[in-house]
CHARMM-style PDB file with segment names, atoms N, HN, CA, C and O in Angstrom:
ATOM      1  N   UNK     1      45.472  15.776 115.111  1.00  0.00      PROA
ATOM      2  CA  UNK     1      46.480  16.506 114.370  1.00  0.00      PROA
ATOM      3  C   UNK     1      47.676  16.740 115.282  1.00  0.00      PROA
ATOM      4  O   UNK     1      47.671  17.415 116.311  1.00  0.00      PROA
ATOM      5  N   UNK     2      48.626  16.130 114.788  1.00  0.00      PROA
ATOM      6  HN  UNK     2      48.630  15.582 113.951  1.00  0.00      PROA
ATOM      7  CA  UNK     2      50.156  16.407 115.370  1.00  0.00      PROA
ATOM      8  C   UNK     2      50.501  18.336 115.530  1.00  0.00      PROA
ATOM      9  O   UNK     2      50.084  19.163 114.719  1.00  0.00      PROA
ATOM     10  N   UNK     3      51.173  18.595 116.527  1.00  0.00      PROA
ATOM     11  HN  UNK     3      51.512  17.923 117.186  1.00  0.00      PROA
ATOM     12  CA  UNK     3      52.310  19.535 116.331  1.00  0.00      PROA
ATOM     13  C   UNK     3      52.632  20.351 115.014  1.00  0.00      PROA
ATOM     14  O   UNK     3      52.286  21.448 114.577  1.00  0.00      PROA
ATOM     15  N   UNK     4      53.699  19.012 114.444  1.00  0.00      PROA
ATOM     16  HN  UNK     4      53.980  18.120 114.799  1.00  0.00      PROA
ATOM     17  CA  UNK     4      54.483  19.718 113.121  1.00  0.00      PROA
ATOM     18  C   UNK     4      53.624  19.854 112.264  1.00  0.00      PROA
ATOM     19  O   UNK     4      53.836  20.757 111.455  1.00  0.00      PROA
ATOM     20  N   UNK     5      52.190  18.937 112.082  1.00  0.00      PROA
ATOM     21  HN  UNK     5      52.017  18.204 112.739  1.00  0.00      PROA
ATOM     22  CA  UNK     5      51.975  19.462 111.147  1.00  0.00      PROA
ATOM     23  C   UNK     5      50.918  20.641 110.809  1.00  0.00      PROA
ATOM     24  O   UNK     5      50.529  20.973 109.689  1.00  0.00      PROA
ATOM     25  N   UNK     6      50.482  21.295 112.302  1.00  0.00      PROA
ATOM     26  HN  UNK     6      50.798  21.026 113.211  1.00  0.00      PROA
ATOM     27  CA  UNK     6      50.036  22.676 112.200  1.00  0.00      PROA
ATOM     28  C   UNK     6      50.925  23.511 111.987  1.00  0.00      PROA
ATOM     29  O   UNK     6      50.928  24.457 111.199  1.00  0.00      PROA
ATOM     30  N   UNK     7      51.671  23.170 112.676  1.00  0.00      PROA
ATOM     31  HN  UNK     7      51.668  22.402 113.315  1.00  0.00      PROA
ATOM     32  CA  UNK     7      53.492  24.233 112.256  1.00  0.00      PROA
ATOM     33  C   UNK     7      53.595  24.087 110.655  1.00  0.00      PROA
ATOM     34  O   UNK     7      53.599  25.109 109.970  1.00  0.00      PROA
ATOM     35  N   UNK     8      53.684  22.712 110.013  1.00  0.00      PROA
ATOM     36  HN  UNK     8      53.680  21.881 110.570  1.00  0.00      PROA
ATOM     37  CA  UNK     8      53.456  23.525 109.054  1.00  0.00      PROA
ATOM     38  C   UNK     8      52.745  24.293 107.864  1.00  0.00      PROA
ATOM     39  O   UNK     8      53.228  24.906 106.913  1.00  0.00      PROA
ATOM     40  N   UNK     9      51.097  23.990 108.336  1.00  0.00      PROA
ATOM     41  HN  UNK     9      50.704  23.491 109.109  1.00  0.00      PROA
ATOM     42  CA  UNK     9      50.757  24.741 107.524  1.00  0.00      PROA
ATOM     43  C   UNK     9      50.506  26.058 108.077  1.00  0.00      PROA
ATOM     44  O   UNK     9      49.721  26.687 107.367  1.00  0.00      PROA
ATOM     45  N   UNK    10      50.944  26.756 109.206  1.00  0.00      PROA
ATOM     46  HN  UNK    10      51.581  26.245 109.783  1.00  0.00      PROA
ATOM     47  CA  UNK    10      51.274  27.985 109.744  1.00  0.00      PROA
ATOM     48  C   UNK    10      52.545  28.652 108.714  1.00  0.00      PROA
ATOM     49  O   UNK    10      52.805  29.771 108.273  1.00  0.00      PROA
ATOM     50  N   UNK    11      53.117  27.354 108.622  1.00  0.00      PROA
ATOM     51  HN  UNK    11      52.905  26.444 108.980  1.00  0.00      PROA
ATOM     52  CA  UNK    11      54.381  27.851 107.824  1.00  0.00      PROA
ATOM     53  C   UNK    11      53.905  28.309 106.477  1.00  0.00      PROA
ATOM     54  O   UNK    11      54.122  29.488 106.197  1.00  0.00      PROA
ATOM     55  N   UNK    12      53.419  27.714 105.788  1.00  0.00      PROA
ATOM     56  HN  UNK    12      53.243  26.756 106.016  1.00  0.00      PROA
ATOM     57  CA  UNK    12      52.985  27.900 104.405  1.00  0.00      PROA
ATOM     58  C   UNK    12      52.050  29.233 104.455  1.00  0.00      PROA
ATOM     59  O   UNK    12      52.173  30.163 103.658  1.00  0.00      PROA
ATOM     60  N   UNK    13      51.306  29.196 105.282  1.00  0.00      PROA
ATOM     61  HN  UNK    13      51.206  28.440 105.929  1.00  0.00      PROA
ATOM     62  CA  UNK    13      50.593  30.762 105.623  1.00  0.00      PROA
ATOM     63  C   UNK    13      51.197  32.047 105.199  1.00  0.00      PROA
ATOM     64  O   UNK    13      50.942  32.907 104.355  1.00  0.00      PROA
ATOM     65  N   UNK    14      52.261  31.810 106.277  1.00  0.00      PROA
ATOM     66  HN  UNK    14      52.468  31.112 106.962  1.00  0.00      PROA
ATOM     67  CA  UNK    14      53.131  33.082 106.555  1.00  0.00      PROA
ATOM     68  C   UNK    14      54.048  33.075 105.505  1.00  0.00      PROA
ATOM     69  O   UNK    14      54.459  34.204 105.237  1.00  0.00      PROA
ATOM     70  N   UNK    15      54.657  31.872 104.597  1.00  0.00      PROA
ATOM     71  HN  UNK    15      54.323  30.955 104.815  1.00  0.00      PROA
ATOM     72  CA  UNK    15      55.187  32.054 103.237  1.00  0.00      PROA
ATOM     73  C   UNK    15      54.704  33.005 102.016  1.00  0.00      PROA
ATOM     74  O   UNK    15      55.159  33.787 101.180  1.00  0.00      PROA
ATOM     75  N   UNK    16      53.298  32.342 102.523  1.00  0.00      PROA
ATOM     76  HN  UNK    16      52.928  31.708 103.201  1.00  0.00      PROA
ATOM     77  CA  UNK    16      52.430  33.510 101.470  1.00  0.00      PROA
ATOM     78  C   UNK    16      51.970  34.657 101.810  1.00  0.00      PROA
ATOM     79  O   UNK    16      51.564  35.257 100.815  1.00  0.00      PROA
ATOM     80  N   UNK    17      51.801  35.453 103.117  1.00  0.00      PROA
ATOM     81  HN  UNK    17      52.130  34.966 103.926  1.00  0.00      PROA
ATOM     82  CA  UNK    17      51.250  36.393 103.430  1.00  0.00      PROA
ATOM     83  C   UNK    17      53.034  37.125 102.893  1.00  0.00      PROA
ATOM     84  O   UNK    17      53.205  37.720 101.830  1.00  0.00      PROA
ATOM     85  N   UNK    18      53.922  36.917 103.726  1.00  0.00      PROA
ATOM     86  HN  UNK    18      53.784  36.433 104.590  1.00  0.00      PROA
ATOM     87  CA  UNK    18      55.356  37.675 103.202  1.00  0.00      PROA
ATOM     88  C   UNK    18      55.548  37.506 101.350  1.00  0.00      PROA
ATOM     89  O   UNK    18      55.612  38.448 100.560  1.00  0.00      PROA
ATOM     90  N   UNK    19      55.587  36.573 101.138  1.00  0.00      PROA
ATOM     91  HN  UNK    19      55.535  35.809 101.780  1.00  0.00      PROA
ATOM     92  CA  UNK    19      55.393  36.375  99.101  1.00  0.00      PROA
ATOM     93  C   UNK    19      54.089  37.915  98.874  1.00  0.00      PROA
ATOM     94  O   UNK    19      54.346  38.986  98.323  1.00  0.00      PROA
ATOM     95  N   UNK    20      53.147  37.619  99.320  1.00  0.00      PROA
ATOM     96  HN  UNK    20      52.939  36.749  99.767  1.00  0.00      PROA
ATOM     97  CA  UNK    20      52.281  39.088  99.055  1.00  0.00      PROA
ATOM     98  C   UNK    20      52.681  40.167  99.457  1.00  0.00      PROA
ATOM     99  O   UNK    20      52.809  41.080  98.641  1.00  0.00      PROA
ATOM    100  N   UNK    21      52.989  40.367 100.813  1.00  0.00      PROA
ATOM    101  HN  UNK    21      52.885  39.625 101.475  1.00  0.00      PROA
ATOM    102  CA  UNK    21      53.424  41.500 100.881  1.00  0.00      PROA
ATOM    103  C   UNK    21      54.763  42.042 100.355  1.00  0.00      PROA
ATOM    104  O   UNK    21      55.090  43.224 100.459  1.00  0.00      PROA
ATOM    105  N   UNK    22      55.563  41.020  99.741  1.00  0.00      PROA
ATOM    106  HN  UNK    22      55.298  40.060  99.656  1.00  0.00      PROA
ATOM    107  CA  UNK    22      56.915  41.897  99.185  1.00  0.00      PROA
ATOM    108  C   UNK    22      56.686  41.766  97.379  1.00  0.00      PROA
ATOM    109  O   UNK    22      57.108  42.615  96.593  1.00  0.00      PROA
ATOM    110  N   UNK    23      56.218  40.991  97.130  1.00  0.00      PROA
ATOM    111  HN  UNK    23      55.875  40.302  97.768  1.00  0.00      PROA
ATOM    112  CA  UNK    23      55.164  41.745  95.692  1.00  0.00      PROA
ATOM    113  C   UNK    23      54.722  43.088  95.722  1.00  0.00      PROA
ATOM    114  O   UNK    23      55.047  44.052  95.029  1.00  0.00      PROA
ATOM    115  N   UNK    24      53.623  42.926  97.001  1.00  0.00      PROA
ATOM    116  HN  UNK    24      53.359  42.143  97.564  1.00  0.00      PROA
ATOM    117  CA  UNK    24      53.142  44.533  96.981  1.00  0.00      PROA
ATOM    118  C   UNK    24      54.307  45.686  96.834  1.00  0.00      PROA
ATOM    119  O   UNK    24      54.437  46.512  95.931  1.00  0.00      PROA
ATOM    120  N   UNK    25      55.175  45.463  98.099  1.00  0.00      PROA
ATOM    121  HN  UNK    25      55.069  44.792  98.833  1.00  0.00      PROA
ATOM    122  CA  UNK    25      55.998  46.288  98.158  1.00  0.00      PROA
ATOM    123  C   UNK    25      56.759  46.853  96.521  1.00  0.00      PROA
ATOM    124  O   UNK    25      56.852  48.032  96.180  1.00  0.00      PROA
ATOM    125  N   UNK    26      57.193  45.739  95.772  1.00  0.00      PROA
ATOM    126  HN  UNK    26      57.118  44.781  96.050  1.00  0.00      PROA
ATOM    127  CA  UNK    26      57.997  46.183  94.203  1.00  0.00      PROA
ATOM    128  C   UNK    26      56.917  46.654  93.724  1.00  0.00      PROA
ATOM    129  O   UNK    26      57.164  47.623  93.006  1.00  0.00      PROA
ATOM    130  N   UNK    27      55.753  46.399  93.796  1.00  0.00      PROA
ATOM    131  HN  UNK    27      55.552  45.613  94.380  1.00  0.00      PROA
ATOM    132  CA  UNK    27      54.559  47.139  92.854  1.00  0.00      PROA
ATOM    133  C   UNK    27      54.657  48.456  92.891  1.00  0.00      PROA
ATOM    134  O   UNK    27      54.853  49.196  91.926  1.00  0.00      PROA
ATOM    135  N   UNK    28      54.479  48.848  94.356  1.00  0.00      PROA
ATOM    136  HN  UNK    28      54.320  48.247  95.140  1.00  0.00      PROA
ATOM    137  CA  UNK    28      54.420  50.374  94.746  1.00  0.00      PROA
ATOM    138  C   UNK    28      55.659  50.919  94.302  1.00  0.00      PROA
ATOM    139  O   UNK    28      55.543  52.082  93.916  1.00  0.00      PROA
ATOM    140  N   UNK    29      57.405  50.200  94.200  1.00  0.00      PROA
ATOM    141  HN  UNK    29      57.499  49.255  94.513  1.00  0.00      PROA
ATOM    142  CA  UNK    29      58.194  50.835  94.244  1.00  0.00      PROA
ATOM    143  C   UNK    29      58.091  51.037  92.621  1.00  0.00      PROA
ATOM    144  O   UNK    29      57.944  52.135  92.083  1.00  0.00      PROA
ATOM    145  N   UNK    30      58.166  50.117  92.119  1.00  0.00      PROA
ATOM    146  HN  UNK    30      58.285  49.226  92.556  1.00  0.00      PROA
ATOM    147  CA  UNK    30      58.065  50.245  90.648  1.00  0.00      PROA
ATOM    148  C   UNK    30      56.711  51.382  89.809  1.00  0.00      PROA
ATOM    149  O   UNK    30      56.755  51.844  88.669  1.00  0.00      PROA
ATOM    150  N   UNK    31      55.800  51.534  90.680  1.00  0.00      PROA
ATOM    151  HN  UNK    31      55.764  51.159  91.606  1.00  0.00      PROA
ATOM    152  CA  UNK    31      54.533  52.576  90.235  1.00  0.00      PROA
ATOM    153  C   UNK    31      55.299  54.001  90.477  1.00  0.00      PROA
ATOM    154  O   UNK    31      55.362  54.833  89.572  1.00  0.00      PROA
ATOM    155  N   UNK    32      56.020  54.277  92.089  1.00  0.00      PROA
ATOM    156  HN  UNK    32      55.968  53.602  92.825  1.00  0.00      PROA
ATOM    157  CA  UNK    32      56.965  55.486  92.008  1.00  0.00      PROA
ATOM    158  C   UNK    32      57.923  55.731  91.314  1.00  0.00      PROA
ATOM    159  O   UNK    32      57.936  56.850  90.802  1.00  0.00      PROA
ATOM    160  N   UNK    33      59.046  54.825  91.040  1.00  0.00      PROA
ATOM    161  HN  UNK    33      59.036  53.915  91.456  1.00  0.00      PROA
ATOM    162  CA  UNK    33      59.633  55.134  89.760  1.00  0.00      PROA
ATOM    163  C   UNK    33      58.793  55.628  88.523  1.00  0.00      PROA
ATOM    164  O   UNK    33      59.192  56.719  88.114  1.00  0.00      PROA
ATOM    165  N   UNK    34      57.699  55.084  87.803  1.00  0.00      PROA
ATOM    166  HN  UNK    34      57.376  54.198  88.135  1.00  0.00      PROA
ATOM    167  CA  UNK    34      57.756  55.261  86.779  1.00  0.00      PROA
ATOM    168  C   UNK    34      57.169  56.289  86.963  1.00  0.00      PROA
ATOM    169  O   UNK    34      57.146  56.839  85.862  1.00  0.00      PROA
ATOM    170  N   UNK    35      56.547  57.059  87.857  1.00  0.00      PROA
ATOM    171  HN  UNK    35      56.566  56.612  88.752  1.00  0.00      PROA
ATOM    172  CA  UNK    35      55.750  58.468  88.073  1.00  0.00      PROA
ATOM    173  C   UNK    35      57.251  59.248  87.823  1.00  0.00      PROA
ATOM    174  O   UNK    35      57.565  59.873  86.811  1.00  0.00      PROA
ATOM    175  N   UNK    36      57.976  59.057  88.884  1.00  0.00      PROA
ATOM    176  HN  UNK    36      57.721  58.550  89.706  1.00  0.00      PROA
ATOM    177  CA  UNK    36      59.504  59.932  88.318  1.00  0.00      PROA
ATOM    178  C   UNK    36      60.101  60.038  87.218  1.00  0.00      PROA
ATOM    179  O   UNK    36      60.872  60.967  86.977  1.00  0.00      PROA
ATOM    180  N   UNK    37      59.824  59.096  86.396  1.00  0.00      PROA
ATOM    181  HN  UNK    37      59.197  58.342  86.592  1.00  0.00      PROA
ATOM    182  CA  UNK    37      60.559  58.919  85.548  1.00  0.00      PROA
ATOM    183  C   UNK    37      59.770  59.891  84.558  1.00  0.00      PROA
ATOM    184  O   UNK    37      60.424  60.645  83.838  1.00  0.00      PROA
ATOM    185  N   UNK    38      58.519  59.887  84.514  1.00  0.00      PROA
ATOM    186  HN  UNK    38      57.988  59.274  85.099  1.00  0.00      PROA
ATOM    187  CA  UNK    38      57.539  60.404  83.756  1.00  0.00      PROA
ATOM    188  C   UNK    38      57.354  62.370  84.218  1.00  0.00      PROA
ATOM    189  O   UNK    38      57.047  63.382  83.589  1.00  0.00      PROA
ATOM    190  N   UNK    39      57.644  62.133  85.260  1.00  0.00      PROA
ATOM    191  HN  UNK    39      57.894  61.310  85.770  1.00  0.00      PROA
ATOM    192  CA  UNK    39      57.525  64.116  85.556  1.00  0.00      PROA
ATOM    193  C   UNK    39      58.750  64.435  85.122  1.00  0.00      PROA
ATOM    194  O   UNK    39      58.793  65.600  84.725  1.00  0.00      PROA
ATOM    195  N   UNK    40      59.965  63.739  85.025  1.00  0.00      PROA
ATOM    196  HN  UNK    40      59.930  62.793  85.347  1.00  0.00      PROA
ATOM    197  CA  UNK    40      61.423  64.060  84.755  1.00  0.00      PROA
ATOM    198  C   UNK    40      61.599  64.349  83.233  1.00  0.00      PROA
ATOM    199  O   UNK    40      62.264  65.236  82.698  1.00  0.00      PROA
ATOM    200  N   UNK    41      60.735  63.248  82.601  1.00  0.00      PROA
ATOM    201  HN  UNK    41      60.194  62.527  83.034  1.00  0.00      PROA
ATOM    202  CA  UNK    41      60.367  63.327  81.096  1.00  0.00      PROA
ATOM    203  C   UNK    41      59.627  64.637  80.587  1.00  0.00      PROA
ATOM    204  O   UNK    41      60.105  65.352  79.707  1.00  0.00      PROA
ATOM    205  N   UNK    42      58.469  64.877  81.192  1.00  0.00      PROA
ATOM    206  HN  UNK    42      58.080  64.296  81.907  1.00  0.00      PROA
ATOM    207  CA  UNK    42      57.697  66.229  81.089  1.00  0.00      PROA
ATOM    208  C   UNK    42      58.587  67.337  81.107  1.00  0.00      PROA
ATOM    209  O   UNK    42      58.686  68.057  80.113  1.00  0.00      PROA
ATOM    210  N   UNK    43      59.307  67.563  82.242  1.00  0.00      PROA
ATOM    211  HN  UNK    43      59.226  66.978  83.049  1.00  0.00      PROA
ATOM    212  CA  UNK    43      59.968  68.398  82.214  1.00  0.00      PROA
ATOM    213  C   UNK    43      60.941  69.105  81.427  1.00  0.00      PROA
ATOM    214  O   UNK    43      61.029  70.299  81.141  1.00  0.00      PROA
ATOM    215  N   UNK    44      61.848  67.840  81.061  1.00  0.00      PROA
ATOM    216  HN  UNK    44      61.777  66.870  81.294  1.00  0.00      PROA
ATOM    217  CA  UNK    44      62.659  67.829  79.895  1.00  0.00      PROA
ATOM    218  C   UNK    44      62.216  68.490  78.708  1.00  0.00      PROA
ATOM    219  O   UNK    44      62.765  69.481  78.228  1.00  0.00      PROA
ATOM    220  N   UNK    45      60.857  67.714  78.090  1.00  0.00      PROA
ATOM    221  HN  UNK    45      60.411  66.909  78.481  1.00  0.00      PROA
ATOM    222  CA  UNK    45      60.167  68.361  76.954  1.00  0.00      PROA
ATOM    223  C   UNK    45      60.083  69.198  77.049  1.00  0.00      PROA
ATOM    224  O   UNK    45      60.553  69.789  76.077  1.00  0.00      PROA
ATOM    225  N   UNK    46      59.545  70.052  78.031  1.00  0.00      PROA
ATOM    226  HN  UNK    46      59.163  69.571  78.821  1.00  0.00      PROA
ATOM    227  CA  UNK    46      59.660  71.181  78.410  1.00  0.00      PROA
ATOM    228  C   UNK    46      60.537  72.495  78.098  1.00  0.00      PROA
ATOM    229  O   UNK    46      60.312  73.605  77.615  1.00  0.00      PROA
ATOM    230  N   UNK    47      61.559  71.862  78.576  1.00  0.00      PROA
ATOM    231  HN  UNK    47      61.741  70.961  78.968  1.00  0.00      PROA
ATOM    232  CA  UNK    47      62.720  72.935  78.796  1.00  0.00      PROA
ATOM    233  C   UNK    47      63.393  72.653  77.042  1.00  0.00      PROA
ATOM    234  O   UNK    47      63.851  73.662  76.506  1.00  0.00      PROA
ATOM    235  N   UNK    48      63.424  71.563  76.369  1.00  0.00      PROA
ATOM    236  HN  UNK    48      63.051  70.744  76.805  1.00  0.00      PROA
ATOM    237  CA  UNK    48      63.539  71.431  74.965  1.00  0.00      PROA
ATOM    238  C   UNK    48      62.651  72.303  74.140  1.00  0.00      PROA
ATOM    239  O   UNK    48      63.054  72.950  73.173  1.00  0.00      PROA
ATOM    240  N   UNK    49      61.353  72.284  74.597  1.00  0.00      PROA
ATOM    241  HN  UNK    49      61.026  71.758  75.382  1.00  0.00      PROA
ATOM    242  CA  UNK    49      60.661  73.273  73.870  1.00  0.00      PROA
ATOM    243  C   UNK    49      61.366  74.669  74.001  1.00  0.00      PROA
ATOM    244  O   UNK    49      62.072  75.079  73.080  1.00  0.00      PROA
ATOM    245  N   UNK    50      61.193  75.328  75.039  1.00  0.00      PROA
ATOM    246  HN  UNK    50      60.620  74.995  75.788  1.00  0.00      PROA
ATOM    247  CA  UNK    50      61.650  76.431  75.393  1.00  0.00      PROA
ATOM    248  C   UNK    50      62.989  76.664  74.745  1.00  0.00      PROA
ATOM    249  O   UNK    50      63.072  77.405  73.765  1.00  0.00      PROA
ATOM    250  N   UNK    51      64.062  76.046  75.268  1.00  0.00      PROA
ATOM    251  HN  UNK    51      63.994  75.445  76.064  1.00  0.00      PROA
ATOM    252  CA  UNK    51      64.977  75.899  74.384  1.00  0.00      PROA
ATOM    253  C   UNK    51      65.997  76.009  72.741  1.00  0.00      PROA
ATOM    254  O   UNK    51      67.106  76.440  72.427  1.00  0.00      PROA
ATOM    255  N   UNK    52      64.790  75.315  72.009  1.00  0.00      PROA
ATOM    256  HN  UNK    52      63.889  74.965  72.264  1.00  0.00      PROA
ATOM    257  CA  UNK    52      65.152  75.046  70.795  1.00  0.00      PROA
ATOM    258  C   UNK    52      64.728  75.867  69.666  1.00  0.00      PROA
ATOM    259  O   UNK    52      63.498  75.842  69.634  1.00  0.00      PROA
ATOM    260  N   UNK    53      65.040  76.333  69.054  1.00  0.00      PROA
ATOM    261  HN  UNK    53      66.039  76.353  69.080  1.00  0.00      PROA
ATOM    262  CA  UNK    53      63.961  77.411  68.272  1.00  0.00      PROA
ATOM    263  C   UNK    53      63.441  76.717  66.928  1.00  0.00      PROA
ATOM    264  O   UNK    53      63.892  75.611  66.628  1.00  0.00      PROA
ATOM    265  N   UNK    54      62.609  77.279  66.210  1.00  0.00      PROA
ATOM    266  HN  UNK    54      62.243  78.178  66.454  1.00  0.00      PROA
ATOM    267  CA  UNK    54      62.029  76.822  65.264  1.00  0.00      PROA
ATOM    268  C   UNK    54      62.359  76.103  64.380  1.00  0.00      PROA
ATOM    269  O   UNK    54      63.085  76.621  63.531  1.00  0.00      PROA
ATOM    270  N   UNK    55      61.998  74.704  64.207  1.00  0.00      PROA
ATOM    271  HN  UNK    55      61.408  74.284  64.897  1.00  0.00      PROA
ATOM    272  CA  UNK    55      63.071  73.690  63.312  1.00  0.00      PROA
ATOM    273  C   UNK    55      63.118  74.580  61.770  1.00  0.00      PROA
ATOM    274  O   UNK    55      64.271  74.758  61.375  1.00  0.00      PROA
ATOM    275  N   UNK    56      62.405  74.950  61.184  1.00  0.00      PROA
ATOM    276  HN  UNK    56      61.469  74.806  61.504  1.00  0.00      PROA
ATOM    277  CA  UNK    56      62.353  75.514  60.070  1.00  0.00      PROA
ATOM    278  C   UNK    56      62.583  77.203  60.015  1.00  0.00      PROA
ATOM    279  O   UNK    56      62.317  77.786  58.964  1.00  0.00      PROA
ATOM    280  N   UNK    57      62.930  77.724  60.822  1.00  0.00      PROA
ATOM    281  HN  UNK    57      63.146  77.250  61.676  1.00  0.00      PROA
ATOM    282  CA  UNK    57      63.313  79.389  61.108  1.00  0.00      PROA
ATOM    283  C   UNK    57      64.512  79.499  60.116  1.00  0.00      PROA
ATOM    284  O   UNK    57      65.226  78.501  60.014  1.00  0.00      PROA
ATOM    285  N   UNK    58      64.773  80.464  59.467  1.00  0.00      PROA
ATOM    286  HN  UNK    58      64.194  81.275  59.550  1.00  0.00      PROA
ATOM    287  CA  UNK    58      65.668  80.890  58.907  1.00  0.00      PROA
ATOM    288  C   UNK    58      66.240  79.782  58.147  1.00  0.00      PROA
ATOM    289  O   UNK    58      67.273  80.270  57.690  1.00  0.00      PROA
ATOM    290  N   UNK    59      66.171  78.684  57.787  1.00  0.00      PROA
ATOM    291  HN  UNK    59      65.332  78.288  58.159  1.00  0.00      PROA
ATOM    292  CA  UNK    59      66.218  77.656  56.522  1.00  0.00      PROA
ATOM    293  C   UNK    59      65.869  77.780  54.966  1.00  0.00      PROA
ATOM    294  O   UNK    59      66.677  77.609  54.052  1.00  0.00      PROA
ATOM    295  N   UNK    60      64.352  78.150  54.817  1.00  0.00      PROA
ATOM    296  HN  UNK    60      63.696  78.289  55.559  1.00  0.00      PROA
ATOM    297  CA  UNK    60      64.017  78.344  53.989  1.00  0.00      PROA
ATOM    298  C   UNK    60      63.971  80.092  53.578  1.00  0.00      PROA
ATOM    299  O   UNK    60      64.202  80.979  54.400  1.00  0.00      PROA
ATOM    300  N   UNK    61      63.648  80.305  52.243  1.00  0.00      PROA
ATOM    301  HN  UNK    61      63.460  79.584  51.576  1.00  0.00      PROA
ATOM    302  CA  UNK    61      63.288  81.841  51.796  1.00  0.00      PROA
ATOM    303  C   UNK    61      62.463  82.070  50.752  1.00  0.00      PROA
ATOM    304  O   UNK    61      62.996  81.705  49.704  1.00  0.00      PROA
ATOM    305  N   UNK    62      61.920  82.299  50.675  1.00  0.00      PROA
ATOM    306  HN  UNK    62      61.486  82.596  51.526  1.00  0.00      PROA
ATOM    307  CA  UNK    62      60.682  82.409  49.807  1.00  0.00      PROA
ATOM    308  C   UNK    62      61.036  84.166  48.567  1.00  0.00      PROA
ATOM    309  O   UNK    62      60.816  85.352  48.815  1.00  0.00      PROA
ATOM    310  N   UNK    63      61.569  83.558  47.445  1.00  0.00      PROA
ATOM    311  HN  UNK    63      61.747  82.595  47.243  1.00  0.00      PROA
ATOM    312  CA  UNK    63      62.168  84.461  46.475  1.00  0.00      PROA
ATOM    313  C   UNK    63      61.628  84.599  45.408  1.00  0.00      PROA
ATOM    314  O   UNK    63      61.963  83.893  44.456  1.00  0.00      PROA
ATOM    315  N   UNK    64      60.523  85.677  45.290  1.00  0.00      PROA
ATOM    316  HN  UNK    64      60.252  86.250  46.063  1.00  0.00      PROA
ATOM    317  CA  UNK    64      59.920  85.931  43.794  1.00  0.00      PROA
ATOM    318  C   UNK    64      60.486  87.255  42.935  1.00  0.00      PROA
ATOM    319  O   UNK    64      61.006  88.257  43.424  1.00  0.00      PROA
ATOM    320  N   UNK    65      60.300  87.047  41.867  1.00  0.00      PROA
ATOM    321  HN  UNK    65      59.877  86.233  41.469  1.00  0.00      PROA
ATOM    322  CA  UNK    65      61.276  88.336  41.467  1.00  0.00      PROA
ATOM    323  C   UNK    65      59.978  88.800  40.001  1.00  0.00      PROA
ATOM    324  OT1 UNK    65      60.188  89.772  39.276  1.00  0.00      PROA
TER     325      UNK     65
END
């Protein structure tokens, strides 16, 4: 076996170990976003609940005579 051509399947190695590890990397970044995105959401509901008062409060009246 020549030189180049352990070089290159060293090369192809390390193509794929970096291809995996920067996959991994967007996985994780993309799993933290959507956790943020999702407590930011909670929260919101939240403070909308609190917020908003009774969709039907003072709308209707109930009139018997």
């Amino acid at each position: 076996m020549d030189i180049s051509s352990m070089m290159g399947a060293q090369v192809v190695q390390l193509q794929q170990a970096v291809g995996l590890s920067v996959l991994s990397m967007a996985k994780n970044m993309q799993a933290a976003g959507a956790t943020v995105m999702l407590e930011d959401f909670s929260k919101n509901q939240e403070s909308i609940r609190q917020a908003a008062p009774h969709p039907t409060l003072g709308q209707n009246f109930d009139v018997s005579v």
